[in-house]
Backbone bond lengths (Angstrom), bond angles and torsions (degrees), N, CA, C in turn:
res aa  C-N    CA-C-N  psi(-1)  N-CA   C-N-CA  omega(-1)  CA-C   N-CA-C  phi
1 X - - - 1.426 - - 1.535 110.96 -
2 X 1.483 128.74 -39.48 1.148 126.35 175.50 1.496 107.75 -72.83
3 X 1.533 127.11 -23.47 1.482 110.97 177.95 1.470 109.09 -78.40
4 X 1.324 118.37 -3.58 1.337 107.07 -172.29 2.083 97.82 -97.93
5 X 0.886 113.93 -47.03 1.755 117.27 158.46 1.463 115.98 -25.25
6 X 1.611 114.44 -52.10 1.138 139.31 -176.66 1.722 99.64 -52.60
7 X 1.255 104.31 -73.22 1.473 105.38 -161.84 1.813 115.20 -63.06
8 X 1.885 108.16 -40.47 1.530 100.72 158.20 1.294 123.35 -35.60
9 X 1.661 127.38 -22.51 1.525 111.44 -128.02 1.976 63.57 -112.72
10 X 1.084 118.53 -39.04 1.471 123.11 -164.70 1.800 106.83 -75.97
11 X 1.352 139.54 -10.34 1.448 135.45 -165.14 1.700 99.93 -91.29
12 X 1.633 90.31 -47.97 1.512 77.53 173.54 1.613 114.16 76.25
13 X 1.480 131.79 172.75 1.537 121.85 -163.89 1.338 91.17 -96.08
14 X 1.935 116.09 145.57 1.425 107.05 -173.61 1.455 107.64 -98.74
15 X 1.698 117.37 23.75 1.446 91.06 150.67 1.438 113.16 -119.68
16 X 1.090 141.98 28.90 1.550 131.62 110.59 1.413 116.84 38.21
17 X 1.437 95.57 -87.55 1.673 118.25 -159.98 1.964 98.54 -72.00
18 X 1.380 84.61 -46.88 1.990 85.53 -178.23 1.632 100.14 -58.83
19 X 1.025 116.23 -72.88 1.893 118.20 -174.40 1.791 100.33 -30.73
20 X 1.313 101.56 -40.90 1.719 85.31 -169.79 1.740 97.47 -89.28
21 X 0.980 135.39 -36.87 1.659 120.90 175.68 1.148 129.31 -60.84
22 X 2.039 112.76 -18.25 0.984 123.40 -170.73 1.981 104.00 -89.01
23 X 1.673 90.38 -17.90 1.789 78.77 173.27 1.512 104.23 -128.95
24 X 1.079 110.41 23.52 1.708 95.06 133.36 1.450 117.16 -105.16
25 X 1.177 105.12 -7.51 2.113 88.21 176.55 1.884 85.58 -93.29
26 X 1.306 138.16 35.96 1.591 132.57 164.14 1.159 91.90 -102.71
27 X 1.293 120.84 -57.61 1.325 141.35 -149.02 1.930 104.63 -66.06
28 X 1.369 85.17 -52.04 2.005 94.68 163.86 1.352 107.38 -68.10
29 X 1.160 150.92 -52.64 1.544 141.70 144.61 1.132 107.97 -10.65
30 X 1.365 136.88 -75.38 1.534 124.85 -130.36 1.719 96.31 -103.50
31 X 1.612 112.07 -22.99 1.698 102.02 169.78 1.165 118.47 -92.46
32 X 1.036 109.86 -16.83 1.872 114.87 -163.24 1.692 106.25 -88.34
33 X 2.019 86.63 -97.56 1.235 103.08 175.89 1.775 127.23 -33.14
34 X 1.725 99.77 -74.57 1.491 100.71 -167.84 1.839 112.27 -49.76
35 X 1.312 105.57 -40.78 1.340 88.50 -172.85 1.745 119.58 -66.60
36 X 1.307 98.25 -42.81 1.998 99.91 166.82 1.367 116.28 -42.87
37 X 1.066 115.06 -32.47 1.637 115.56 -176.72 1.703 110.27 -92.81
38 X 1.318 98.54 -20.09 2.110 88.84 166.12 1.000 121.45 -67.06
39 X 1.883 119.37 -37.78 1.250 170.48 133.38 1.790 85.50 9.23
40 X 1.410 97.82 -95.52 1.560 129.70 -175.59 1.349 108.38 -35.34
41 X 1.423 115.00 -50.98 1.403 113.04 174.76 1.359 132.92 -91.93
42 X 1.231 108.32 9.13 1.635 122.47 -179.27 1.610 113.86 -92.47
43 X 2.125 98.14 -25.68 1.733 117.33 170.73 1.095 84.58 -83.34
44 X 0.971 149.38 -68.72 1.787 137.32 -151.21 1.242 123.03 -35.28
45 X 1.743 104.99 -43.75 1.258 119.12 -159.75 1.649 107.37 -101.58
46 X 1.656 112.38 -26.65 1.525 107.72 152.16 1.794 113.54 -43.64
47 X 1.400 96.03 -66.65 1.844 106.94 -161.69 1.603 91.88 -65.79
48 X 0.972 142.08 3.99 1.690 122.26 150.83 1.130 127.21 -108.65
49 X 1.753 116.69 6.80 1.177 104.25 148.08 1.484 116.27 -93.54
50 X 1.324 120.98 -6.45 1.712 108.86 169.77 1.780 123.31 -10.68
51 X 1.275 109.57 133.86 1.418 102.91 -179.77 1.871 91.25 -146.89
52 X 1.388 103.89 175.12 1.342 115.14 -174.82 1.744 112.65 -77.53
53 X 1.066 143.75 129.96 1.071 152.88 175.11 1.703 109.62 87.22
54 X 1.361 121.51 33.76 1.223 133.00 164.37 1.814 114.57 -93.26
55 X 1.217 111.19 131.46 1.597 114.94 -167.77 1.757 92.43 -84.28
56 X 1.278 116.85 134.71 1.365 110.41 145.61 1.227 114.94 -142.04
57 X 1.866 117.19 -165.25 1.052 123.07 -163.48 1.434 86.59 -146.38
58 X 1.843 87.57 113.22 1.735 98.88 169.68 1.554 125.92 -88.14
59 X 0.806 143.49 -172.49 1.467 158.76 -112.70 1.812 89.44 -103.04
60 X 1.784 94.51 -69.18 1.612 90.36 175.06 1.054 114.33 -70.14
61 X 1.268 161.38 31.99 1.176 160.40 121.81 1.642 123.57 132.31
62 X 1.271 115.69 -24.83 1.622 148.86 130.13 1.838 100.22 4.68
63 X 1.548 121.45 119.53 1.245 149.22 -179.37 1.794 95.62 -98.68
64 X 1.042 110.54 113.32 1.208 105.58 166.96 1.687 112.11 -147.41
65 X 1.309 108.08 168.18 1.488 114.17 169.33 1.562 122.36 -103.11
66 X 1.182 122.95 143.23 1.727 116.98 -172.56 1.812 90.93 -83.12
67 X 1.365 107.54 128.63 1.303 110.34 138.94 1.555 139.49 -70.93
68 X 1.461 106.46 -34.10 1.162 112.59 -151.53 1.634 116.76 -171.47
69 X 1.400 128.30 99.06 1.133 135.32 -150.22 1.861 106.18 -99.87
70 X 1.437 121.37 129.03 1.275 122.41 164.08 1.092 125.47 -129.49
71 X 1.712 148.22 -179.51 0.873 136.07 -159.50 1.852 111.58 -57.25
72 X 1.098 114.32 -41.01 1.765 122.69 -161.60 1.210 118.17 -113.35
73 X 1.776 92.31 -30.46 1.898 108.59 -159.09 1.834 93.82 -112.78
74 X 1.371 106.56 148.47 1.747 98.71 140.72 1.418 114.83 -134.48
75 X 1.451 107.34 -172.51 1.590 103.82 -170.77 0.768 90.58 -117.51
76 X 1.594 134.16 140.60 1.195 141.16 155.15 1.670 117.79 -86.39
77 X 1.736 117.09 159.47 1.262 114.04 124.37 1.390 140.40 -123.78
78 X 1.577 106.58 137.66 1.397 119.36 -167.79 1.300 104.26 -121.98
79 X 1.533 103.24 105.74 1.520 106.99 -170.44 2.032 119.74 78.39
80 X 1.093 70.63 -137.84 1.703 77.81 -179.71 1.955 104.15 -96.70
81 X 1.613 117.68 -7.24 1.313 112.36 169.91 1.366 117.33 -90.58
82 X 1.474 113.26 -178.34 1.697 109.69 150.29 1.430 99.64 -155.76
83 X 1.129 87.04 144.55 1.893 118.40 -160.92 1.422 101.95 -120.17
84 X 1.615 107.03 147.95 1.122 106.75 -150.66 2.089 89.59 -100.13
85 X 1.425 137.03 138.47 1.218 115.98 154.64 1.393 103.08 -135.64
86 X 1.755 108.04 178.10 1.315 118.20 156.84 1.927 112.62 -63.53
87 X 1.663 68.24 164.57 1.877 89.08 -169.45 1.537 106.96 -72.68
88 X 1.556 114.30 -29.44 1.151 126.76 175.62 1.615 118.12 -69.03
89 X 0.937 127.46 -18.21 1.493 140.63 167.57 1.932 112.53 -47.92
90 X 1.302 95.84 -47.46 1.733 101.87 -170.27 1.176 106.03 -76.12
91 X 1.049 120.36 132.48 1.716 139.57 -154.97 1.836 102.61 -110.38
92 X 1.244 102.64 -42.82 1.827 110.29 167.48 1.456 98.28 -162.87
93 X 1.825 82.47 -179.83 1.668 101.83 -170.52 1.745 91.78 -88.67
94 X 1.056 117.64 168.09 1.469 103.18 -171.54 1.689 109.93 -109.60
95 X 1.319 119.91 12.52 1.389 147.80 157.31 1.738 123.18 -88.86
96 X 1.259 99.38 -5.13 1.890 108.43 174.22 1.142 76.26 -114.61
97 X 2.229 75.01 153.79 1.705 108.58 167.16 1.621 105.54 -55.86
98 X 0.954 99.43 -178.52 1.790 115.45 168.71 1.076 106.29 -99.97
99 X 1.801 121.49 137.89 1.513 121.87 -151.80 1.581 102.22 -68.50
100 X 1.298 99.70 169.86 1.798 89.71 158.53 1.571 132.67 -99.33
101 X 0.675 130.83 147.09 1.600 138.75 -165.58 1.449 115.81 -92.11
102 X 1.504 112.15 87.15 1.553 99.07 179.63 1.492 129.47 -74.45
């Protein structure tokens, strides 16, 4: 009779386990995810306004000027050349602060 007391006293409510999975997968939401994705869409909306004679600063670290903007690619000039890259390459405009780092 006491092992059976025992085990009521040990099951405990069975959503427990859900209440706590349900706020740590919030908790991974609200630090992780959501902010990477404001992140994501805050570059998106820089790299489509790209226009020609805007200075930036690409990825490898490289100061350059846009020549020439297309759907995926732009042209840069670097120096006296211009090289062709992705849009995804430019890291900032080279006239904004530098983001902040939380």
């Amino acid at each position: 009779m006491n092992f059976a007391l025992l085990q009521q006293a040990q099951q405990g409510s069975p959503f427990g386990p859900i209440i706590l999975f349900g706020g740590m997968a919030l908790l991974f939401y609200f630090l992780l995810i959501r902010p990477q994705s404001k992140a994501r869409k805050q570059m998106e909306e820089r790299l489509s306004k790209l226009k020609a004679g805007d200075e930036v600063l690409l990825t490898s670290g490289f100061y350059a000027v846009i020549d020439r903007v297309e759907d995926k690619n732009i042209y840069l000039k670097l120096g006296s050349s211009i090289v062709k890259a992705r849009r995804t390459a430019v890291a900032a405009l080279a006239a904004e602060p530098a983001p902040e780092q939380n």
